[in-house]
N, C-alpha and C positions, 0 to 999 in steps of 0.2 A: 831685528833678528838676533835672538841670544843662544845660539849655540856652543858657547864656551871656545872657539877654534880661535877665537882673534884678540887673546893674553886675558878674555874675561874668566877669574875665577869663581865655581860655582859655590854659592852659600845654603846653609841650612837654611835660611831663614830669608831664602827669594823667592814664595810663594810659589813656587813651579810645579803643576799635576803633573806626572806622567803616565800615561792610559796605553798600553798596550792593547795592540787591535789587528786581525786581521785583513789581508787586502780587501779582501769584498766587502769588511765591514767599515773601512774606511773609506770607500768610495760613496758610501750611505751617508757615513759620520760628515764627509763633505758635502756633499752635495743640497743635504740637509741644515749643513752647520748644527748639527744638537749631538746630544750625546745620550742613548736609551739608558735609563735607568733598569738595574736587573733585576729579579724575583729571586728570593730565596730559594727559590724549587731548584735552582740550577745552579746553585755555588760547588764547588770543586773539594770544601772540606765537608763533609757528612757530620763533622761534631758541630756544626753553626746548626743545626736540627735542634740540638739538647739545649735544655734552657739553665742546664746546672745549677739549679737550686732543688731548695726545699720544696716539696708539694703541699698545698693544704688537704687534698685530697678530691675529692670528685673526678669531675669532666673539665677543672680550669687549664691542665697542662695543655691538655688538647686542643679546648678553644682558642689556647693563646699560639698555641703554633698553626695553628690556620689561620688566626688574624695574622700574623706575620706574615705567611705566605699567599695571602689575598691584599693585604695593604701597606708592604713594608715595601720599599725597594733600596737601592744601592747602586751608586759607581764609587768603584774600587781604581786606584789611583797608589803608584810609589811616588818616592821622592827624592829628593839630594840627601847623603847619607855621609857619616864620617866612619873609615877604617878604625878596624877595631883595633886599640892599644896606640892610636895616635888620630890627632886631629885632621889630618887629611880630608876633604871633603870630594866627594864625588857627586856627578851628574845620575840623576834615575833614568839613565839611558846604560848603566853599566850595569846591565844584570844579562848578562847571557843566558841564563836558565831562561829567564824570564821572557828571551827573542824565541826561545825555543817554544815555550808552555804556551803562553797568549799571543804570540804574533807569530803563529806557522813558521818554525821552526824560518827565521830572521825571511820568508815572504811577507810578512806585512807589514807594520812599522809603530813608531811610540808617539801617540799628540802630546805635546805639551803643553796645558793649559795654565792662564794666571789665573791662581784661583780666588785674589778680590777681584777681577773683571768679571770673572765667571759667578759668582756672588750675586754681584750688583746687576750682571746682566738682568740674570734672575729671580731679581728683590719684590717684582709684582707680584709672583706667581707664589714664593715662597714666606713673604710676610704675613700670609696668613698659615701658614702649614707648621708641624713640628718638623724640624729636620734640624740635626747635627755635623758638621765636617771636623774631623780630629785625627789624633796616628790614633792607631791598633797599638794596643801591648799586647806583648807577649811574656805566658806564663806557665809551665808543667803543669800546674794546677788551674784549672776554671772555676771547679766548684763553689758557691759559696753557700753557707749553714745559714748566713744572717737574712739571706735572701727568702720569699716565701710567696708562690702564686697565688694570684686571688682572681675574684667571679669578673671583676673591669679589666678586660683584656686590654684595651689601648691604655687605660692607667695604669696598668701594671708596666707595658711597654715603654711607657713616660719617662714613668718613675722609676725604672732599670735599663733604658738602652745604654749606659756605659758596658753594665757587668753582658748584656747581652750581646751587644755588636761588636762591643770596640775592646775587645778580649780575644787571643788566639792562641793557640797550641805553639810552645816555643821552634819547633820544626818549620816552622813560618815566617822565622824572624828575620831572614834574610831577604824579604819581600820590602819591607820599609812602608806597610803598607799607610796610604791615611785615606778614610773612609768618609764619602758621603751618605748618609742615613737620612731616608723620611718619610711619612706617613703620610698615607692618601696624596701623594704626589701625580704629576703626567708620566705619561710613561719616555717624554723626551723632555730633556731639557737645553736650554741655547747656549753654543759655545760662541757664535757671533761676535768678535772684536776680541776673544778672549785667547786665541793661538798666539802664543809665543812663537814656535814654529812645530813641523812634522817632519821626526826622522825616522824615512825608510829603510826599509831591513835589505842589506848588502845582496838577498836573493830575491827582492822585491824585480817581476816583470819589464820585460820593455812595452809588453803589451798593457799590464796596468798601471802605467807611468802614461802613456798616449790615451787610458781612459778618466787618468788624475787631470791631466792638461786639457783635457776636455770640459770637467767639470768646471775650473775654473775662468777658462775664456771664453765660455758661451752662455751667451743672456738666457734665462729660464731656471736656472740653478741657483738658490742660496749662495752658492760659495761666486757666482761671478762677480770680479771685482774685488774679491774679499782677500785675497792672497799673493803675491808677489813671487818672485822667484829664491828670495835670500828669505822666506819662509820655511824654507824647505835643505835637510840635511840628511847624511847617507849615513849608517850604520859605520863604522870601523873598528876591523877589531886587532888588537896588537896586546902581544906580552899577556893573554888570557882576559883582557879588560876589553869596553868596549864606550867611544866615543862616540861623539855626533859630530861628522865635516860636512862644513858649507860644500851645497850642491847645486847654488844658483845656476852656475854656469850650466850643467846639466840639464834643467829646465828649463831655462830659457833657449837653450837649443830647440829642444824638442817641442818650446813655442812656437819657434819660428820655421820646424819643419812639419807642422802640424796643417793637414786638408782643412782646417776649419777659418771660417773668419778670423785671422787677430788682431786685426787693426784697431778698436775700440779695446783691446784687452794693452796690446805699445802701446797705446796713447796714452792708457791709464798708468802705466809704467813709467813714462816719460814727465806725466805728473809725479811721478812720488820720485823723482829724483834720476832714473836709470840714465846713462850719457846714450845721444844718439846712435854710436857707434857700436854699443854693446845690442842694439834693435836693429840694426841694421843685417 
């Protein structure tokens, strides 16, 4: 469990996704263990549309943004971030807009995924596909003159997904975004072994917290078995900033006042270490 609350400080450079997600879209992302990859048709900026280059002329703009939007997909992911004008490092659980915008306004909550596990989870499906994970820059200007569409829409794609994906309108910049890209992918991909942990948003249900502990401690679900209680951390917010606090305790209550079987769900607990008394 790395949620920063117990003197661990968070680095640039600890491979941690953080994926904001709605509740209902989380109890899928669990249940399933995968994470949908998105369609351009439905991203949030309208300039990801423009291909800000030169045209050769014709019908290639065209063809190539419908290849995009038939074979491109995306999961959009923040990250660990340093304060501007000093080194300070923060956790991608600190964007308040950000609880607001993708995780219904703090009802849903942030996955944290590692993303060499998430990688390697992945390496069958993916070593034969193109696909890129990198940050996004941000820049006032997109355009570029040296750029130039041509009639091989996926080679044009190839040979420019930096200047096309991983470029954004500086207005953006406070997202810290880093982007997974790729072409003719599934439309899921597996997060299985790859949670770090999932911090809930401080207005996240008591009724969708009893359908999260469900997920987890009842056989027929991907995620049974797969998650613990110190997996799991709560939104807090102080001084305009926002952390992640250990919420074991909180879960595991609500294990143990839960109508469903959880005897095989303790037992599995009681392997990975929990003392008696905290199952009891």
């Amino acid at each position: 469990m790395s949620t920063y609350n117990n003197g661990q400080i968070p680095r640039i450079d600890d491979g941690f996704l953080y994926h904001f997600t709605t509740a209902d879209s989380l109890m899928k992302i669990v249940e399933n263990m995968t994470l949908k990859l998105s369609s351009f048709t439905f991203l949030n900026d309208l300039n990801e549309d423009e291909l800000s280059c030169e045209s050769s002329g014709g019908m290639d703009a065209i063809h190539i943004r419908n290849f995009i939007r038939q074979n491109c997909r995306l999961i959009c992911f923040t990250q660990n971030f340093e304060s501007e004008g000093n080194s300070s490092c923060h956790t991608g659980c600190n964007h308040p807009r950000m609880w607001d915008q993708y995780a219904d306004n703090s009802k849903g909550a942030c996955i944290v995924i590692n993303e060499k596990e998430f990688l390697k989870r992945n390496h069958k499906i993916l070593e034969s596909k193109f696909y890129k994970i990198d940050n996004v820059r941000y820049s006032l200007s997109l355009y570029n003159k040296d750029i130039k569409t041509q009639e091989d829409e996926k080679m044009f794609i190839m040979e420019n997904y930096d200047h096309l994906f991983f470029k954004k309108y500086i207005d953006w910049g406070q997202e810290h975004e880093r982007r997974f890209f790729g072409i003719d992918l599934p439309d899921f991909l597996s997060i299985k072994g790859c949670i770090e942990f999932i911090c809930l948003g401080r207005r996240f249900s008591n009724e969708n917290l009893l359908k999260l502990v469900h997920l987890i401690v009842m056989p027929g679900h991907e995620s049974y078995l797969q998650l613990t209680p110190h997996d799991f951390a709560i939104q807090f917010n102080s001084n305009g900033s926002v952390k992640p606090h250990d919420w074991a305790g909180r879960i595991l209550e609500t294990v143990k006042q839960s109508n469903s079987d959880t005897s095989k769900y303790l037992k599995y607990l009681k392997e990975n270490g929990y003392a008696i008394s905290d199952l009891c």
